[in-house]
C-alpha positions, 0 to 999 in steps of 0.5 A, a space after each residue: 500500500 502507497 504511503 500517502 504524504 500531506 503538502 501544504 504551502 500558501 499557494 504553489 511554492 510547494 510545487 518544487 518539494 513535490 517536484 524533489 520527492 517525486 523525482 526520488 521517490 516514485 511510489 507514493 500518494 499525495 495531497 496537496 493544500 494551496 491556502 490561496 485565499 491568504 496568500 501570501 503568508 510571508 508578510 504575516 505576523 507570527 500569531 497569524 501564521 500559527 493560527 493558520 498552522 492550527 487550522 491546517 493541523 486540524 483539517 489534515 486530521 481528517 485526511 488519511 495520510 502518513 505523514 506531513 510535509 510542511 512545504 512552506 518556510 514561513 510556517 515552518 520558521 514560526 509554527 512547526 511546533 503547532 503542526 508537530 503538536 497536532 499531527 499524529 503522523 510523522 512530521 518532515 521540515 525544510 529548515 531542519 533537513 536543510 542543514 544537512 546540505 550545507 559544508 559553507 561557513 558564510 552562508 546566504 539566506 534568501 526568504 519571505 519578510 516573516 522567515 527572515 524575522 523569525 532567524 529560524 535558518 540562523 539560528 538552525 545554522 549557528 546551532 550546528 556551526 557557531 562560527 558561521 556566519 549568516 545573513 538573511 535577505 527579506 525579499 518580499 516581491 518575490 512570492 507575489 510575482 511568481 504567482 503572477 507569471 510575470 518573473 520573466 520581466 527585466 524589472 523582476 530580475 533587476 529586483 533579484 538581483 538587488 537583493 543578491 547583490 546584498 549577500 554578494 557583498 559579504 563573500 558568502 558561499 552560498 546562498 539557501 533558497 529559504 522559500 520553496 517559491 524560490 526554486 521554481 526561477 532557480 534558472 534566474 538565481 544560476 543566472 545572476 549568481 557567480 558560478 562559485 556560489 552554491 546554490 542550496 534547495 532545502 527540498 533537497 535534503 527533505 527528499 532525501 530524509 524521506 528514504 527511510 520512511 517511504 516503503 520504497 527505495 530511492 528512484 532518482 527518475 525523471 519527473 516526467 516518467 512518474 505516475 501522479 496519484 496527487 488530490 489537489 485542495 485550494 482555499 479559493 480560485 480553484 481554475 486558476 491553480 488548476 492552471 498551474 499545475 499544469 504550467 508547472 507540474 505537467 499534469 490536467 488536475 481537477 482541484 477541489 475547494 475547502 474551508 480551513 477558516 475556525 472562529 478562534 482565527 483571528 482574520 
């Protein structure tokens, strides 16, 4: 019996962790929660994202899965005590899985406004090296624009590589994509980024966290070749994500919409 896996993210952010893990791992069942209604959640507070977190804990109650993946730095920087709190499955993060990737000492950190606040990847960092040295860039266009379709535009790019040229300047060795939005213009950061800095993938790592859970050993195939078995839920606008999985995953998909608002919210 396939392993059924929970994603969550604001909107298709998620989209490059499902990516990893399906390009690894090939046998599994997935469903796949978009809280479009509130995207994004990057410019957030901490009480709202954790009430959030809370609803999405409940709702995923309800789901037959096997574990959770939490797709989203934002709430992974500021609530994923309330998602492990609530979750009687088992519970896969990005920041912590991301420390496995990184050999540098000077280390850039690209993120939404709330994950940069938090210092969650500092703090992971500096937990595992306390000499290291961290800096973090807040780069709240970023989300917006990627949702929109419209990264290609010079203006777009002109935006990234201003926030680059910030960690560029303090000689770091590599930069974290703290925003699984992020990798989905990973071509735009190789382009704009010096061939000596690496560039990190959170999701990486996660992927490869999973081999010891999943009932399957690692396939390392092509994501095209893989068989989809993914139930999509949005908050709202169901056509349009229905788009982009599609535009970004290569697969027709019908997206049902569900209620995650309670009355302790705070919205």
């Amino acid at each position: 019996m396939k392993d059924r896996l929970a994603f969550f993210d604001s909107g298709i952010g998620g989209f490059s962790v499902l990516k990893s893990i399906c390009i690894r791992h090939s046998y599994f069942s997935a469903v796949y929660l978009a809280d479009t209604a509130r995207i994004p959640y990057g410019s957030k507070t901490y009480s709202e994202i954790r009430d959030i977190a809370f609803e999405i804990s409940q709702w995923l109650s309800h789901q037959e899965i096997s574990a959770v993946v939490v797709a989203c730095n934002t709430t992974n920087s500021l609530a994923l005590d309330v998602i492990k709190k609530y979750s009687s499955v088992p519970v896969f993060d990005l920041i912590g899985s991301a420390i496995d990737l990184i050999r540098e000492s000077r280390i850039g950190v690209l993120a939404t406004p709330s994950t940069v606040a938090s210092k969650a990847y500092t703090n992971q960092i500096k937990s595992v090296n306390p000499y290291a040295f961290v800096r973090e860039e807040a780069c709240p266009e970023f989300v917006p624009f990627i949702e929109s379709g419209q990264f290609d535009l010079l203006w777009f790019k002109n935006i990234v590589s201003n926030h680059l040229e910030n960690l560029i300047s303090q000689n770091i060795e590599a930069i974290i994509l703290g925003c699984t939005h992020y990798p989905l213009i990973k071509p735009i950061f190789e382009e704009l980024v010096p061939s000596n800095i690496r560039l990190i993938d959170p999701a990486d790592a996660l992927s490869k966290r999973l081999d010891s859970f999943l009932h399957s050993p690692p396939s390392e195939m092509d994501l095209e070749n893989l068989p989809f078995d993914i139930q999509f839920m949005v908050t709202s606008d169901p056509i349009g994500f229905s788009l982009n999985t599609k535009k970004w995953l290569g697969i027709n998909s019908k997206v049902e919409v569900v209620s995650l608002r309670s009355k302790s919210c705070v919205f």
